[in-house]
C-alpha positions in Angstrom: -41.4 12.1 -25.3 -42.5 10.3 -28.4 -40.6 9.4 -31.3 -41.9 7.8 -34.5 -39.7 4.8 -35.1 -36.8 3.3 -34.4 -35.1 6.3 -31.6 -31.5 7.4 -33.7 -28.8 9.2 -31.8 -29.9 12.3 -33.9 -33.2 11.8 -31.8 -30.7 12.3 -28.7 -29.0 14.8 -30.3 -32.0 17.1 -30.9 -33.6 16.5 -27.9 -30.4 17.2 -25.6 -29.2 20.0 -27.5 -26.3 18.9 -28.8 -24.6 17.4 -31.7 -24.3 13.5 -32.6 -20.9 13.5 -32.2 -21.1 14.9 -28.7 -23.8 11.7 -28.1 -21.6 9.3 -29.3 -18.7 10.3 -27.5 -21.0 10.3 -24.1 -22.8 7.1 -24.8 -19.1 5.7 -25.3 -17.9 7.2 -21.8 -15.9 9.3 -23.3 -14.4 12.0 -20.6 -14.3 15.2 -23.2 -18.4 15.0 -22.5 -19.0 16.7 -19.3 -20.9 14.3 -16.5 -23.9 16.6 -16.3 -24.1 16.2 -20.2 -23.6 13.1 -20.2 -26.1 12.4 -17.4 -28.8 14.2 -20.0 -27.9 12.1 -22.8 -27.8 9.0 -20.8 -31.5 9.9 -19.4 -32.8 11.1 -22.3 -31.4 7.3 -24.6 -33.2 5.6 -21.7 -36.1 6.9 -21.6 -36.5 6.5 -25.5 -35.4 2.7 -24.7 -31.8 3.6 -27.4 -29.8 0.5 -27.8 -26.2 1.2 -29.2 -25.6 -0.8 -32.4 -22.1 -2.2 -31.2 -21.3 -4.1 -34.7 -22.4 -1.0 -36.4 -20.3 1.2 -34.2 -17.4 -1.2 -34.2 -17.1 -1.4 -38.2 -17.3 2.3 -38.6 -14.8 2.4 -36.2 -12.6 -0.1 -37.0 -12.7 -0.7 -33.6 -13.1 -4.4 -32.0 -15.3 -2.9 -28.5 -13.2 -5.0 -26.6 -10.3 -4.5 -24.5 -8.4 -6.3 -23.0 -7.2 -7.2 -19.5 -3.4 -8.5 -18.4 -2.6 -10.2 -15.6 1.0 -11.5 -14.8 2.3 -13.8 -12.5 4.3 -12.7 -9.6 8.1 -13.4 -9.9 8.0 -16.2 -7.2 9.3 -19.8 -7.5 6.2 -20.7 -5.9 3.9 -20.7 -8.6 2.1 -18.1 -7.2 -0.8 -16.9 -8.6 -2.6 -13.6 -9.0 -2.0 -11.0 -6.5 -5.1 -10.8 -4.7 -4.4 -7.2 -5.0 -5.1 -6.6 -8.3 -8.3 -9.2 -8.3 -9.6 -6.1 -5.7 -9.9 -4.4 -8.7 -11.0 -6.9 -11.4 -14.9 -5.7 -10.4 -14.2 -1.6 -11.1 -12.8 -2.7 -14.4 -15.7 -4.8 -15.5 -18.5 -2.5 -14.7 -16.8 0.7 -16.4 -16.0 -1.7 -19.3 -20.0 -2.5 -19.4 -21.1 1.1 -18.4 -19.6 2.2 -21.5 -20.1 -0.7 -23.6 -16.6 -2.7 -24.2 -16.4 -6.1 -23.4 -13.4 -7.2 -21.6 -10.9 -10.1 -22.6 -9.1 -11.3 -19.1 -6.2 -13.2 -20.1 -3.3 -14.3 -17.5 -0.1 -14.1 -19.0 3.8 -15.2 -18.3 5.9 -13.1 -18.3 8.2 -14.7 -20.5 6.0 -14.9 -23.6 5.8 -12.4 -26.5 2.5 -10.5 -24.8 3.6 -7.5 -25.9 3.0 -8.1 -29.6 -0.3 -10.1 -29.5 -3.0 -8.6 -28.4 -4.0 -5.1 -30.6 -1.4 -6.5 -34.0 -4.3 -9.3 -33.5 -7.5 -7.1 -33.3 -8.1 -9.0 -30.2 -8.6 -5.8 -28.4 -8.5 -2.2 -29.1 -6.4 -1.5 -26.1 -4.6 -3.3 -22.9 -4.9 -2.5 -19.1 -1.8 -4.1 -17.7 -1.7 -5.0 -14.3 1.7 -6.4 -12.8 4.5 -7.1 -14.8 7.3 -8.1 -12.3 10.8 -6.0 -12.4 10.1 -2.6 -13.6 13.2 -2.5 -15.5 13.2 -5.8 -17.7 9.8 -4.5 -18.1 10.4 -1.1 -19.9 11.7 -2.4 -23.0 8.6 -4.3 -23.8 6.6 -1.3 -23.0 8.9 1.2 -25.0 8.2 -1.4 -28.1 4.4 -0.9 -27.2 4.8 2.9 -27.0 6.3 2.6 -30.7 4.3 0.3 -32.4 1.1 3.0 -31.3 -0.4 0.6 -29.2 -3.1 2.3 -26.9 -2.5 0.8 -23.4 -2.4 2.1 -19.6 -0.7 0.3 -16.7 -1.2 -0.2 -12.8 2.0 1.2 -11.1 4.2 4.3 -10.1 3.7 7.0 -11.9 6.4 8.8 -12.0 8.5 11.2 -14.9 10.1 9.8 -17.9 8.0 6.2 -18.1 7.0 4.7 -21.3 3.0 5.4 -22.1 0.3 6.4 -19.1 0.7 5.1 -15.6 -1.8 5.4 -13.1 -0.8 4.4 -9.8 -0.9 5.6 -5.7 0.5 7.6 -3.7 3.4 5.0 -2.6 5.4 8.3 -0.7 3.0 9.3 1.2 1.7 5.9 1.9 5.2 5.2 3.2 5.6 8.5 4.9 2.0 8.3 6.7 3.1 4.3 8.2 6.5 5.6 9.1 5.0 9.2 11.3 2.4 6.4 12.6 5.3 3.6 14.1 6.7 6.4 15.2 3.9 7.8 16.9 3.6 4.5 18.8 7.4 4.6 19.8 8.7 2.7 17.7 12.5 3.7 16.7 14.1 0.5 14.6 11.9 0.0 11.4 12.5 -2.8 9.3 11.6 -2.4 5.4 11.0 -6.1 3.9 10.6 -5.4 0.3 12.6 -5.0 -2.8 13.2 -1.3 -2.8 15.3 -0.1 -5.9 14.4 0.9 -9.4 13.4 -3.2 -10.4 10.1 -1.8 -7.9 9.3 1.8 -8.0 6.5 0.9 -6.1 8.4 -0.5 -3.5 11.3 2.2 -3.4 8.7 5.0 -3.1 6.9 3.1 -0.2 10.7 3.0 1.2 11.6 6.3 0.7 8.2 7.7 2.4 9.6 5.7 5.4 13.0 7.3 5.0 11.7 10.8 4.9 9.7 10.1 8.0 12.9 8.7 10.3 14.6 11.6 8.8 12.3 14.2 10.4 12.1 12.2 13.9 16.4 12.6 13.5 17.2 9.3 12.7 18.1 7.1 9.7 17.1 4.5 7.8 19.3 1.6 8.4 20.4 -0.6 5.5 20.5 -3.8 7.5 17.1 -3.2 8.3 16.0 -3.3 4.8 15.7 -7.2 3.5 14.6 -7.4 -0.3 11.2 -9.8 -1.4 8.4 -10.1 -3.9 4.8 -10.0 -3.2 3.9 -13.6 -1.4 3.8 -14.7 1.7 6.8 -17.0 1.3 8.4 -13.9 0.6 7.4 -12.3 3.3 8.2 -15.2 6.0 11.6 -16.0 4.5 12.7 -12.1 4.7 11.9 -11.7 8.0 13.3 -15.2 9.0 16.6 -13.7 7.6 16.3 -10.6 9.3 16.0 -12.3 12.9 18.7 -14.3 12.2 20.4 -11.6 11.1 20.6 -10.4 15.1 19.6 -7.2 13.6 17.3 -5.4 16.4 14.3 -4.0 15.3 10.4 -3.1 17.2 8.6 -2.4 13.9 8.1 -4.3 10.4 6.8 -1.8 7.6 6.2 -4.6 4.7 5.9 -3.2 1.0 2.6 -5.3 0.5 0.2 -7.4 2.7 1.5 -10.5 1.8 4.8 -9.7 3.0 3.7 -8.7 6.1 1.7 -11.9 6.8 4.1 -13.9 5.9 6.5 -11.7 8.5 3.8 -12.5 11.1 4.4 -16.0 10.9 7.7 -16.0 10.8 7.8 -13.6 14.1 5.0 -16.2 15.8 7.4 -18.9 15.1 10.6 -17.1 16.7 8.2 -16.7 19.6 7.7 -13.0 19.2 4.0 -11.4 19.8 2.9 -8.8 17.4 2.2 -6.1 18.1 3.7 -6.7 22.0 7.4 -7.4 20.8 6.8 -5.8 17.2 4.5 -3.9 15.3 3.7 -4.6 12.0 2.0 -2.6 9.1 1.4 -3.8 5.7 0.2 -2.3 1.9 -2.4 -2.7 0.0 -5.5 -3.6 2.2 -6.2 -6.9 0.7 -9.3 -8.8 1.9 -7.2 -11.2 4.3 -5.8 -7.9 6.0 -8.7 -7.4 7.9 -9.0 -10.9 8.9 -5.5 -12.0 10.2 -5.0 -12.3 14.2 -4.2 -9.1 14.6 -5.7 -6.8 11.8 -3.0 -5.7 9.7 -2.4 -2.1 10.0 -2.0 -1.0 5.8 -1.9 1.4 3.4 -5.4 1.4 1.6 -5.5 1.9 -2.3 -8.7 2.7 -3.7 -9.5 -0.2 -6.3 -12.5 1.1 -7.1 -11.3 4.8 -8.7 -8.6 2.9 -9.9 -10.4 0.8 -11.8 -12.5 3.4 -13.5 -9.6 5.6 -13.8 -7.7 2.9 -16.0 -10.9 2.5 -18.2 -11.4 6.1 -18.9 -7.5 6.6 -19.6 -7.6 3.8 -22.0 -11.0 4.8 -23.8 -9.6 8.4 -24.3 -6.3 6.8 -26.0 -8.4 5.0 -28.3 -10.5 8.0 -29.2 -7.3 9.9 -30.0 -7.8 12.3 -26.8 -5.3 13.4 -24.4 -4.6 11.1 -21.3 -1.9 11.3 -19.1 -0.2 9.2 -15.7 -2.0 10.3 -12.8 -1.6 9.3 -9.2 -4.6 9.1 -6.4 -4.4 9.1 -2.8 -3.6 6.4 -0.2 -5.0 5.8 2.9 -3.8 5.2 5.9 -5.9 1.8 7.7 -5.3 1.3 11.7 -5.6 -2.5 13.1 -4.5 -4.2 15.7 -1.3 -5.2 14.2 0.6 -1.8 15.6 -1.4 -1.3 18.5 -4.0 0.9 17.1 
């Protein structure tokens, strides 16, 4: 196809067989354009060589074409850095930030400081992806104030009724419920929970309650002095279970609420002089990189970084458009290693 000129997204337009609107909102990833129209529109700006006019774009819209990315730090007295969870999905959220033309701003934050009121009152950004942001409950004020001041943002975590703004987060239930039928499966009857499993970490309690639900339908219980509360490091992880063997409490299995837990737990059971999974099994959550590489494998839960990070993108860019988004939750999956016998 030839066009005379400098190609316009009328050019598009006409040749797709649609209106400009609809070629702006595709060309901005917008999900109200359906993929196979937006696959036609894509095609047909490539093969006229179209190159969005971002400045152009971004002053009609009074929009910045950035967006911006929050880290926190863990609430650990070890200085702990990013969870290596959440840097799993740092790569999703680029490319869909560059497949549909945003830049992204990557800013680690405390979670002390005034972030809540920076970033969009700024023009910084036109919207923030949160990931982490400690206890859940000291958290939801801040979030409320961002719900009322009509900032456009989406978070990584449970999504579940009543939350301020959109969540989008995993299936922690049925991850919980799927490690507790598989310890089972493998004999195990005295499962330990190490993990902070109230309403400070929804994430956490679901996970817990998954495991509950399984024990239940075997006919037991979930025992309280089985359950030991930590955050996600290692430290964590290897001080909670040091507590729980010297506890006395007896106990073949270790369901940790992330993989850091759990490999912390390891040590601490290797120290005590007990073989995993021989003595006790041990499963994890998350499926970081080092899961796979520990002596055993750590059995975990696997959470799809990828969709998530796409799925956090296209929530946000429908916010900002005005369009309709809502929390959503996507599937875990269940990872066998050597670490429970698998």
């Amino acid at each position: 196809m030839t066009i005379k000129g400098k190609p316009t997204s009328l050019d598009i337009a006409h040749l797709a067989g649609v209106s400009q609107p609809t070629v702006s909102r595709a060309l901005r990833g917008s999900p109200m354009v359906s993929p196979e129209t937006r696959r036609r529109i894509l095609a047909i700006a490539r093969e006229l060589n179209y190159k969005v006019d971002k400045n152009a774009s971004n002053l009609r819209c009074q929009q910045s074409g950035t967006l911006a990315l929050l880290f926190f730090e863990e609430p650990a007295p070890d200085d702990a850095s990013i969870n290596p969870f959440f840097l799993s999905m740092l790569g999703s959220i680029t490319r869909a930030c560059a497949q549909r033309g945003f830049d992204l701003l990557i800013s680690f934050q405390q979670l002390s400081s005034d972030w809540h009121a920076d970033y969009e009152d700024s023009h910084k950004a036109d919207g923030i992806i949160l990931l982490g942001y400690g206890d859940y409950l000291e958290a939801r004020t801040r979030l409320q104030q961002l719900v009322e001041q009509g900032t456009r943002f989406v978070r990584w975590g449970a999504a579940l009724p009543g939350q301020p703004g959109v969540s989008i987060g995993c299936d922690n239930y049925q991850g919980g419920l799927d490690v507790g039928h598989h310890l089972l499966a493998r004999g195990c009857r005295r499962i330990a929970f190490l993990g902070d499993a109230s309403e400070h970490y929804p994430e956490f309690q679901e996970r817990y309650r998954g495991l509950a639900a399984a024990l239940t339908a075997a006919g037991l219980a979930a025992d309280p002095d089985l359950q030991v509360d930590a955050v996600t490091t290692e430290q964590a992880g290897f001080e909670a279970a040091t507590a729980l063997l010297q506890g006395g409490a007896e106990f073949d299995a270790v369901f940790a609420a992330s993989d850091l837990i759990a490999i912390g737990a390891m040590k601490a059971l290797h120290e005590h002089g007990l073989r995993v999974p021989e003595d006790v099994a041990v499963a994890g959550f998350d499926d970081i990189p080092l899961a796979s590489f520990v002596t055993p494998g750590l059995t975990t839960v696997q959470q799809d970084t990828r969709q998530a990070g796409t799925i956090l993108v296209e929530s946000l860019l429908a916010l900002i458009a005005g369009e309709a988004a809502g929390s959503r939750t996507i599937p875990a999956r269940l990872v066998l290693r050597g670490s429970t016998g698998a």
